[in-house]
N, C-alpha and C positions, 0 to 999 in steps of 0.2 A: 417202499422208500419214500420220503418224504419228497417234495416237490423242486428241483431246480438240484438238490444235491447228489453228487456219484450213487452209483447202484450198489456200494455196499457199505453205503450209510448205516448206522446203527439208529437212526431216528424214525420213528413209525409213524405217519400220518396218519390221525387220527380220524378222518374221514376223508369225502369224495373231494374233489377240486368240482368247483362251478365258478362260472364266469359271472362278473358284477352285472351281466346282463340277462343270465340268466336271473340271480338274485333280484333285478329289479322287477322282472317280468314277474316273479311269484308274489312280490311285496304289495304290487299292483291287483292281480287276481286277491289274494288273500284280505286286502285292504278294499273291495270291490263295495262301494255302499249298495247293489244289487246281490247279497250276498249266495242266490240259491240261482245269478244266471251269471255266471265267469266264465263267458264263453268268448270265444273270438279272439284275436293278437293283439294285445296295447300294443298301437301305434304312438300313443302319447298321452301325457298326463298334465294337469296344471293346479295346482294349489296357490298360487300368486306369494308364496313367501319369496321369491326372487323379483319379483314385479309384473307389470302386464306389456313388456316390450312385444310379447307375438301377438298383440291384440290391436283391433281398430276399434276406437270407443269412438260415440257422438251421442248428441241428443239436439236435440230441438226446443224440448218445452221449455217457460221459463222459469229460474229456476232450477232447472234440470242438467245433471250430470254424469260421469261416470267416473268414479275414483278410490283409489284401495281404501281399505277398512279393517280396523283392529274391533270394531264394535261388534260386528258377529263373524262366527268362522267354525266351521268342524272339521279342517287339519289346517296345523301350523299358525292359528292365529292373526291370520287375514283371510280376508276377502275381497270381493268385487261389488263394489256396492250400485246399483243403478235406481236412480232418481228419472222418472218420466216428468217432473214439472207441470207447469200451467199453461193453458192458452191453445192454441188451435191446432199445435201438433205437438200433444204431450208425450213423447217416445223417447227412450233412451235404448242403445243399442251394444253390445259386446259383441263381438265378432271376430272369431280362433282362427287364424291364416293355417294351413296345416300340407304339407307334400302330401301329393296325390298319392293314395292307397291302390293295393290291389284294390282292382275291381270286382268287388263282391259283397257281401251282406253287412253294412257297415252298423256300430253304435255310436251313438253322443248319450252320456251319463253326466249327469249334474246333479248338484246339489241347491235345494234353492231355500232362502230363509224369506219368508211372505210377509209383510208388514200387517197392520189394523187396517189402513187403508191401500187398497188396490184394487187392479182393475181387468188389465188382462197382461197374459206372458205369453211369449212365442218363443219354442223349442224348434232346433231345424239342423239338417245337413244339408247344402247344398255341394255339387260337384260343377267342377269349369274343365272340360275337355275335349278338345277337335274342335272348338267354336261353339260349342253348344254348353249353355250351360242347366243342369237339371236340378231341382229345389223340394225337399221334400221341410214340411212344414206344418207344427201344429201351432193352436191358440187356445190355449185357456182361460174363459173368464173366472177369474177368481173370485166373483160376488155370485155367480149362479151354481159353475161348478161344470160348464158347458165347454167338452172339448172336442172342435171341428180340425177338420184338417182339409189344406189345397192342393184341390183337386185337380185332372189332366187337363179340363179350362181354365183354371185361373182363380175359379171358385172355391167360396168357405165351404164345408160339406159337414153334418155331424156326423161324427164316430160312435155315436149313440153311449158314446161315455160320460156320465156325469159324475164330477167328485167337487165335491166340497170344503179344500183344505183347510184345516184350524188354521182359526188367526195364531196372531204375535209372528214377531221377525225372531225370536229366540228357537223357532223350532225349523230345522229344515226337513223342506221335502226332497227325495228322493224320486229323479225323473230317468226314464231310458229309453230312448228312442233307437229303434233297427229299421234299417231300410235296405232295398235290394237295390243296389248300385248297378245291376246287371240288367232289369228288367225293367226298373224305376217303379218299382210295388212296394211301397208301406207294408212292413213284416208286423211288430209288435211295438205296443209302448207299456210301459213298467212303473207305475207311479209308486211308492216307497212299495209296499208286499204284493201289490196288487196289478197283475198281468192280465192284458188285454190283447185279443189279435188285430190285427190291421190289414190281413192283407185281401185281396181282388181290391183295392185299393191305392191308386195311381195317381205319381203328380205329375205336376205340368215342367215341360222344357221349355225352352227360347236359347236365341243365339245371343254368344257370349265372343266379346274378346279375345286374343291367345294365350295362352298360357295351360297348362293341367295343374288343377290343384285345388284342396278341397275346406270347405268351412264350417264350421261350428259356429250358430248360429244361436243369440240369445238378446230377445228384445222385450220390454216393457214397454207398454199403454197405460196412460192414466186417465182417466174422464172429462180430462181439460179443466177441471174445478179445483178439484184435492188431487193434488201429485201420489203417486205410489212408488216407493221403495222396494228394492229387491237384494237381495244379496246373493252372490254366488259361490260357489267354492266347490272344489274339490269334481274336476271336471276333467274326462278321458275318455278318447275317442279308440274306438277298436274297428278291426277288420277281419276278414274271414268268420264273420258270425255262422252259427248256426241256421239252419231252416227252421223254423215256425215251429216249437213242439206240438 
């Protein structure tokens, strides 16, 4: 019988009932820009076609900004454009306010379009809870292709990864960061096809304010000379990841 009407309805549902949340949850995986690692629970998704209200932007350099963009985007025809400026602290920052997740093997998936010139980018989840807050955290210089990540002191550390991303801002890369929210161990990062391990790999905590609750984290560096451009888009955070294949 068809959905909501008496049981001897003469109308045949032609298929199952799924819930729009079921529906969004596959839209999500199936739409995944990692498309051979769809693992873990979308907790939440962001393409900026509605705006950047759940977001803290700033910047410092001058010059420098953070504001939507129809200029580059791979869904919906915006993005997040970030300008690190000139001058002594060329940095521009994005930053995803998000409810506190189970506690377990978290991802941050972005999309990033790289300008001609630039310098470095910093991918990251931090967590704020019980007073303590825990920060996992890479940097990529985008002129050498060198990607370190901070370590249980404080320290830049290399991951012995190096990539090289083609210029122009017309093309985005594909980034995914997993971290273990349990143990505070760097699992894997995913740059567009290409899978790398992370883990015996450990960041630093420090005490935090009250609150529980978790952030996606997305900043640009510039050289202080020539500003660098970033664009962003098409960014979802998951929970319940897998362990480490």
């Amino acid at each position: 019988m068809a959905h909501g009407l008496p049981d001897d309805s003469n109308i045949v549902k032609p298929g199952p009932t799924v819930t729009m949340t079921d529906q969004a949850e596959l839209a999500v995986r199936l739409g995944s820009i990692v498309t051979f690692d769809r693992l873990g629970t979308v907790v939440d998704l962001e393409t900026f076609l509605h705006g950047c209200s759940r977001w803290e932007l700033d910047s410092w350099g001058v010059g420098g900004g953070v504001t939507l963009s129809n200029y580059r985007s791979i869904f919906d025809g915006v993005s997040l454009k970030l300008t690190s400026g000139t001058g002594g602290i060329p940095n521009a920052i994005a930053v995803w306010n998000l409810a506190y997740p189970v506690l377990s093997r978290l991802g941050y998936e972005a999309c990033y379009a790289l300008g001609e010139d630039r310098h470095e980018l910093r991918h990251g989840i931090f967590l704020y809870h019980d007073g303590i807050q825990t920060y996992f955290i890479l940097n990529w210089d985008l002129t050498t292709g060198i990607i370190t990540y901070m370590d249980i002191t404080g320290f830049w550390l290399p991951t012995g990864i190096v990539m090289v991303p083609v210029p122009g801002d017309y093309l985005f890369q594909r980034v995914k960061l997993v971290v273990n929210g349990v143990n505070n161990e760097y699992e894997r990062l995913i740059v567009n096809d290409e899978h790398y391990d992370l883990t015996t790999r450990y960041c630093p905590t420090m005490g935090a304010g009250p609150g529980n609750f978790a952030v996606c984290w997305t900043e640009v560096e510039g050289d202080g000379i020539t500003s660098t451009d970033v664009y962003l888009d098409g960014c979802i955070f998951t929970q319940t990841e897998t362990a480490e294949p």
